[in-house]
MDTraj code that builds the backbone (N, CA, C; nanometers):
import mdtraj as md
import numpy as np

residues = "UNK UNK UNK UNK UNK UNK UNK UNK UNK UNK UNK UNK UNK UNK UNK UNK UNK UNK UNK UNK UNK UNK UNK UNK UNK UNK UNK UNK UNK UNK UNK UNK UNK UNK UNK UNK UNK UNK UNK UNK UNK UNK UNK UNK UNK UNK UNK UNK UNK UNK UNK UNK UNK UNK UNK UNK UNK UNK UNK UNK UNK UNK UNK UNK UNK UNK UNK UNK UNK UNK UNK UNK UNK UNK UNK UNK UNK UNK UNK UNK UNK UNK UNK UNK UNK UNK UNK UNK UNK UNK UNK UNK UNK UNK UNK UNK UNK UNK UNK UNK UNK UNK UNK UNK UNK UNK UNK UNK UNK UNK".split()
xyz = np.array([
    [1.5211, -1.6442, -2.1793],
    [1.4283, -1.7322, -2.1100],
    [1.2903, -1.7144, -2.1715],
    [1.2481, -1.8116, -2.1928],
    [1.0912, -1.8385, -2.2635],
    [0.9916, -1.8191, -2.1519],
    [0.8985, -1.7115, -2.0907],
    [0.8099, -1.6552, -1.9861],
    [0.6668, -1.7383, -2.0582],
    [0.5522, -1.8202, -1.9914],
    [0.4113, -1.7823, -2.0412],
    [0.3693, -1.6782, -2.0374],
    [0.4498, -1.5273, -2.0349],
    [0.3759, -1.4125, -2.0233],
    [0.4258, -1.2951, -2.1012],
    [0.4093, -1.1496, -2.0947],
    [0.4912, -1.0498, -2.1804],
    [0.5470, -1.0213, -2.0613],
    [0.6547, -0.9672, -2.0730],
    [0.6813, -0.9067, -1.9208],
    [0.6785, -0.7641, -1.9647],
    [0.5953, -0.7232, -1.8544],
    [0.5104, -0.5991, -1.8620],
    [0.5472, -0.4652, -1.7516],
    [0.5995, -0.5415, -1.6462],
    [0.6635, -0.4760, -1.5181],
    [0.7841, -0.4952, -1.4729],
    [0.8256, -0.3388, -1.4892],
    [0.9500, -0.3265, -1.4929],
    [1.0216, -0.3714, -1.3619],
    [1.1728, -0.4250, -1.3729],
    [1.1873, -0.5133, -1.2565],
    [1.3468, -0.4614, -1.2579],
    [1.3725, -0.3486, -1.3046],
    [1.5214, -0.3075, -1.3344],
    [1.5951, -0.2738, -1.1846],
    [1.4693, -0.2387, -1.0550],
    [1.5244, -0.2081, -0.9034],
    [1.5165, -0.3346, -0.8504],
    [1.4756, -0.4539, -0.9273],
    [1.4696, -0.5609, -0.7987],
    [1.3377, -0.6183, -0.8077],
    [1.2909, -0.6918, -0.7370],
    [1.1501, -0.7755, -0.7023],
    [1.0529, -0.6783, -0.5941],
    [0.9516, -0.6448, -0.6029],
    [0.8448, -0.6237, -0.5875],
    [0.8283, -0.6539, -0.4337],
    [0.7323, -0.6268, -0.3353],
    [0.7168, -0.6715, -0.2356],
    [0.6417, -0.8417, -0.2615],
    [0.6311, -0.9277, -0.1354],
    [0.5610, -1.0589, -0.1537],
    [0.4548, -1.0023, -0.1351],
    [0.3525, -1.1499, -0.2024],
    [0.2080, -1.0942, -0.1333],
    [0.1779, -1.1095, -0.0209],
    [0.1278, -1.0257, 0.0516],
    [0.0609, -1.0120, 0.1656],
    [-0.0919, -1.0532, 0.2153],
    [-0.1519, -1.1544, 0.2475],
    [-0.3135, -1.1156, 0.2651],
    [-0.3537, -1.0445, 0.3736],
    [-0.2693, -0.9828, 0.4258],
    [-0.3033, -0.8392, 0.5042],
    [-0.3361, -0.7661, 0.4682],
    [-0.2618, -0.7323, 0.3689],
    [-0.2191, -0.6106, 0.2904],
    [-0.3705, -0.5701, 0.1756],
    [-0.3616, -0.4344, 0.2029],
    [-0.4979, -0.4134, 0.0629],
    [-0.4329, -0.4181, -0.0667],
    [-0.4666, -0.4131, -0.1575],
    [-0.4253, -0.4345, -0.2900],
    [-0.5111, -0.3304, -0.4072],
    [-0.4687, -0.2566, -0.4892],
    [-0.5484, -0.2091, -0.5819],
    [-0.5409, -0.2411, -0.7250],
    [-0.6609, -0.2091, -0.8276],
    [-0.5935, -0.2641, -0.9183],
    [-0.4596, -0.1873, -0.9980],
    [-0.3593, -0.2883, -1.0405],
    [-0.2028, -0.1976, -1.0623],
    [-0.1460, -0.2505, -0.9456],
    [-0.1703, -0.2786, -0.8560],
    [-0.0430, -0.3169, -0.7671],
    [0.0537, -0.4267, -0.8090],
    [0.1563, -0.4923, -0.7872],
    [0.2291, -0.5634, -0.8284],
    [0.3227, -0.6596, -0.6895],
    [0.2456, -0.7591, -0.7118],
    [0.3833, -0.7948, -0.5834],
    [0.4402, -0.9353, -0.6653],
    [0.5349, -1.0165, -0.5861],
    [0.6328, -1.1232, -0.6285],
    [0.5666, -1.2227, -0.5251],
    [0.5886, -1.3920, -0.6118],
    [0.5703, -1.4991, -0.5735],
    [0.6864, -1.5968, -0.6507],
    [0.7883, -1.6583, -0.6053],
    [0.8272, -1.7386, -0.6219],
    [0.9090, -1.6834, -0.7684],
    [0.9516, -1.5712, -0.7409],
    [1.0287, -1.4987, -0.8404],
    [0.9427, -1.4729, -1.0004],
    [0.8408, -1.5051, -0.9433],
    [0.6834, -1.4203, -1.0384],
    [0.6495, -1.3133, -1.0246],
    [0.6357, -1.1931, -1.1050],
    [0.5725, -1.0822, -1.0736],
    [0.4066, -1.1076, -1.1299],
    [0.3641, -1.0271, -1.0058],
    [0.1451, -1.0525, -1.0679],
    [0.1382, -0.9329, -1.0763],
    [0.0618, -0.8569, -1.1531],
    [-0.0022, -0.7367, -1.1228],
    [-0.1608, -0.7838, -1.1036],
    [-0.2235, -0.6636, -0.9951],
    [-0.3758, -0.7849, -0.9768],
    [-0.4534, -0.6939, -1.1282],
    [-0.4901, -0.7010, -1.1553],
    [-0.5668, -0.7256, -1.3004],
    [-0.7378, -0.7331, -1.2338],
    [-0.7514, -0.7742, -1.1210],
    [-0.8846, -0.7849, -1.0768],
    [-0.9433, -0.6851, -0.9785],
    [-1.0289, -0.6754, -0.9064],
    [-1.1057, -0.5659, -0.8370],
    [-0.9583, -0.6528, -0.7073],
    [-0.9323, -0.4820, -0.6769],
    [-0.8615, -0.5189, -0.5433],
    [-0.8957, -0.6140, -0.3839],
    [-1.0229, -0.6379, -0.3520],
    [-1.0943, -0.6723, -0.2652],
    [-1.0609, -0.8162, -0.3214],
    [-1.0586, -0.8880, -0.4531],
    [-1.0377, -0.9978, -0.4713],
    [-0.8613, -1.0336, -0.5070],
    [-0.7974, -0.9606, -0.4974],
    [-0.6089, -0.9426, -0.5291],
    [-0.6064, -0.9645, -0.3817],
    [-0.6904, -0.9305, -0.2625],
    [-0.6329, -0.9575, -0.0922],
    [-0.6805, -1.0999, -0.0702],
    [-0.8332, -1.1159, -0.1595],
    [-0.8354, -1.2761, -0.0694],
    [-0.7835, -1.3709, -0.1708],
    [-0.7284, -1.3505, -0.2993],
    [-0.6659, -1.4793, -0.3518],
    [-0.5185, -1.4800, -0.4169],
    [-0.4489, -1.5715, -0.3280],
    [-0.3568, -1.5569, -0.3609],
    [-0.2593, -1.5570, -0.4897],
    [-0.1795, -1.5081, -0.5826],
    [-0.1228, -1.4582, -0.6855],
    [-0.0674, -1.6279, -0.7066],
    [-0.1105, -1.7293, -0.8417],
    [-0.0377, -1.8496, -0.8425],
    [-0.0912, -1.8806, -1.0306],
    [-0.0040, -1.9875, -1.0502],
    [0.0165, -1.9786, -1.2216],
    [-0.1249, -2.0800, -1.2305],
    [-0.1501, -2.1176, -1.1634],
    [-0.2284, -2.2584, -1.1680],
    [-0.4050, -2.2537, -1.1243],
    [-0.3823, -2.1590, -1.0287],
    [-0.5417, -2.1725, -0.9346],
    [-0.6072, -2.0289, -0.9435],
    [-0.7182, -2.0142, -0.8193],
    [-0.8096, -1.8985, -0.8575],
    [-0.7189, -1.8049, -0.8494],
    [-0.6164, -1.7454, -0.8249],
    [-0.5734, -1.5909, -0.8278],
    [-0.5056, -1.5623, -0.9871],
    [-0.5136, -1.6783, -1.0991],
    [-0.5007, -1.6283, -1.2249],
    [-0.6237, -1.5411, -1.1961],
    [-0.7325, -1.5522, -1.1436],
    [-0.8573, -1.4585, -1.1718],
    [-0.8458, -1.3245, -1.1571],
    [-0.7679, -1.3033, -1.0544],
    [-0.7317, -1.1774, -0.9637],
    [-0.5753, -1.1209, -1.0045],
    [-0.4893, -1.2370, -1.0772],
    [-0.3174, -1.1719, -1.0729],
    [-0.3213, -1.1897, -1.1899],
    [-0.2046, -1.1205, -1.2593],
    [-0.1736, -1.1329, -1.4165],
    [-0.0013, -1.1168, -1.3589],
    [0.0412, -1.2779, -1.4549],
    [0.1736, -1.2810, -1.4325],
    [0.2419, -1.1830, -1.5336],
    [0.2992, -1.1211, -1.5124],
    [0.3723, -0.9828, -1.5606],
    [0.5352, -0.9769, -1.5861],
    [0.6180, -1.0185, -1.5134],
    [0.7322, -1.0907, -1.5149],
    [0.8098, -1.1575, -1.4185],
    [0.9189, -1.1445, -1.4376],
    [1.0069, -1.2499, -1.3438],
    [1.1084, -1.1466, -1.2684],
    [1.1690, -1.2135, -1.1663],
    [1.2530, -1.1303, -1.1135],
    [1.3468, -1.2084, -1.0324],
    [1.4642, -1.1254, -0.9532],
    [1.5500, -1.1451, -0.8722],
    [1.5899, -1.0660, -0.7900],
    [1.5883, -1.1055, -0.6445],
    [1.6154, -1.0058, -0.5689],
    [1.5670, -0.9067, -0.5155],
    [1.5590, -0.7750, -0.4817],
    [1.4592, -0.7350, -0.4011],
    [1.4788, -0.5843, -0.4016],
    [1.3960, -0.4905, -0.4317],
    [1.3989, -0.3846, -0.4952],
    [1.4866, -0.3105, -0.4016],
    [1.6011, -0.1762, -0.4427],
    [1.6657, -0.0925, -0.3838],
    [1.5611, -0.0007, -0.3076],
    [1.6005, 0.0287, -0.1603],
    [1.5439, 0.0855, -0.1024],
    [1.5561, 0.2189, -0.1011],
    [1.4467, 0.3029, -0.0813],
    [1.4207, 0.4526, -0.0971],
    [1.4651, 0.5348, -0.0218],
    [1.4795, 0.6456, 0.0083],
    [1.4949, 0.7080, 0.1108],
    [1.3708, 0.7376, 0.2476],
    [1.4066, 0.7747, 0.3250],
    [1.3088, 0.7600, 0.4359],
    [1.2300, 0.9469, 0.3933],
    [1.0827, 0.8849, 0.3989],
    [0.9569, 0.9626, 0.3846],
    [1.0266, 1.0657, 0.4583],
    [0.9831, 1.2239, 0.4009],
    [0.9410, 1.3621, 0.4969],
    [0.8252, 1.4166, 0.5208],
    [0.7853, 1.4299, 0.6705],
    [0.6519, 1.4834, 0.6889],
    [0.6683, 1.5967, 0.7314],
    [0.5544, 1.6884, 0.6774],
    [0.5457, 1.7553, 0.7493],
    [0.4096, 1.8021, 0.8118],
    [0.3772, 1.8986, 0.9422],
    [0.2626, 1.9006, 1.0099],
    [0.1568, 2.0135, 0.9772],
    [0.0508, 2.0349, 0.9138],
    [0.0439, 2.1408, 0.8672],
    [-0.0311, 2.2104, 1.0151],
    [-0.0073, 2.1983, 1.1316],
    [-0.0136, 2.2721, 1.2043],
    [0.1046, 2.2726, 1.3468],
    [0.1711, 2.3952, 1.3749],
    [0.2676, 2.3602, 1.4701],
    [0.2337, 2.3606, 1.6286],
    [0.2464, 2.2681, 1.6821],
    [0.2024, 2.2599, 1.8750],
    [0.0723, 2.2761, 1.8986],
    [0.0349, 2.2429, 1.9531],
    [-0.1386, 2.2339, 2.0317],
    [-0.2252, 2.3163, 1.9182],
    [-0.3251, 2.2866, 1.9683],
    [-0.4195, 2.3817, 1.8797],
    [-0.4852, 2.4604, 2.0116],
    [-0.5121, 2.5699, 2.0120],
    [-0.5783, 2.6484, 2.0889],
    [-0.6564, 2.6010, 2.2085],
    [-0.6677, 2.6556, 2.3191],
    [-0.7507, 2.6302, 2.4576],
    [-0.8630, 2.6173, 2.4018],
    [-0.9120, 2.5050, 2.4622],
    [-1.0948, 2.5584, 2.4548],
    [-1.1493, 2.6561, 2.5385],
    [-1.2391, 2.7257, 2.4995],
    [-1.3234, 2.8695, 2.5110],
    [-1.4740, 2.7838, 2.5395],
    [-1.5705, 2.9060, 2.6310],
    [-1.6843, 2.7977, 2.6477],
    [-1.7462, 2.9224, 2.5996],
    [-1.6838, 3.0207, 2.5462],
    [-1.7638, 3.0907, 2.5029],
    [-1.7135, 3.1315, 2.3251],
    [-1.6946, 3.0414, 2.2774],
    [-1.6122, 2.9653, 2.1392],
    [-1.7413, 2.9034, 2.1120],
    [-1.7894, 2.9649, 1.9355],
    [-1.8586, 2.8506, 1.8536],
    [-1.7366, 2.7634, 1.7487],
    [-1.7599, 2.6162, 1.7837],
    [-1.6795, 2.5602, 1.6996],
    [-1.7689, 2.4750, 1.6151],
    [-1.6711, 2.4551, 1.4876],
    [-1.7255, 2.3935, 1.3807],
    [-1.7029, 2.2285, 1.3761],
    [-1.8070, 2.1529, 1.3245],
    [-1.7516, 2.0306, 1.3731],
    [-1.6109, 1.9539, 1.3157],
    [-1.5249, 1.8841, 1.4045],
    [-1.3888, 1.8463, 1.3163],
    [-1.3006, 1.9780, 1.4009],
    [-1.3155, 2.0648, 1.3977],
    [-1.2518, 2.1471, 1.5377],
    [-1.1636, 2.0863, 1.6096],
    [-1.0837, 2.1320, 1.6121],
    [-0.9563, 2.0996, 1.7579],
    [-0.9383, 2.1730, 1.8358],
    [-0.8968, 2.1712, 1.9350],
    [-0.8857, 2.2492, 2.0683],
    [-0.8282, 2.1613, 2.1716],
    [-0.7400, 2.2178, 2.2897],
    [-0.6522, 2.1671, 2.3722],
    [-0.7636, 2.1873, 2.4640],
    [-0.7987, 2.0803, 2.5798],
    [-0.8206, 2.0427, 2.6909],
    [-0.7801, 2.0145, 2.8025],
    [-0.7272, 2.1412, 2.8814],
    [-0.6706, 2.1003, 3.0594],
    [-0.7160, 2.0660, 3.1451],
    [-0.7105, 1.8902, 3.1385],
    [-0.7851, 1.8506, 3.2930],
    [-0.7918, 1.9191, 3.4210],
    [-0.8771, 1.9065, 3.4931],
    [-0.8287, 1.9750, 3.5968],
    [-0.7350, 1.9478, 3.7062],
    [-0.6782, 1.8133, 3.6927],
    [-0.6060, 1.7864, 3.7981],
    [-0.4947, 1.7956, 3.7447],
    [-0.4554, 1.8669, 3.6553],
    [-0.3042, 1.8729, 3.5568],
    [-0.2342, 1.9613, 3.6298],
])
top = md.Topology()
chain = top.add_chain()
for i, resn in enumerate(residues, 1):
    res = top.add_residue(resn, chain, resSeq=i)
    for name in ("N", "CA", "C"):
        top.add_atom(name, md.element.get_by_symbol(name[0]), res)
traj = md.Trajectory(xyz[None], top)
């Protein structure tokens, strides 16, 4: 297939997420339109307000990158972990704390 573009992004898991104008965008991100891949190529703040299209302002903001089908294999589900375990300590009124400090608070009617 003859692309107007190089194809530049790899598409071997599938298609990319769609664009979103919710969504923030940085530059390097990559999403799919109409089985188009864009990478935004522009300051991210302008990849959220214009949309990724071969024709209008988001050539300004997207660089068509390649083509695709289908929809990328999904990952496994994220592991978190907490780097602190259960409450953080009573508050003390006779405790200097630093600001950003945590401390557990028992109402009194608890």
């Amino acid at each position: 297939t003859d692309y107007p573009y190089e194809p530049l992004t790899d598409t071997s898991e599938g298609c990319p997420g769609e664009y979103d104008s919710s969504n923030r965008y940085d530059t390097g991100d990559a999403v799919e339109d109409n089985q188009v891949v864009y990478t935004c190529s522009g300051a991210g703040a302008f990849c959220k307000l214009y949309a990724p299209d071969l024709k209008g302002v988001g050539l300004n903001s997207w660089t068509p990158t390649n083509s695709c089908d289908g929809t990328a294999t999904p990952t496994g589900s994220p592991e978190f972990s907490s780097p602190q375990e259960g409450c953080p300590e009573e508050f003390d009124s006779g405790t200097t704390y630093e600001p950003y400090d945590k401390v557990t608070v028992t109402r009194a009617d608890d």
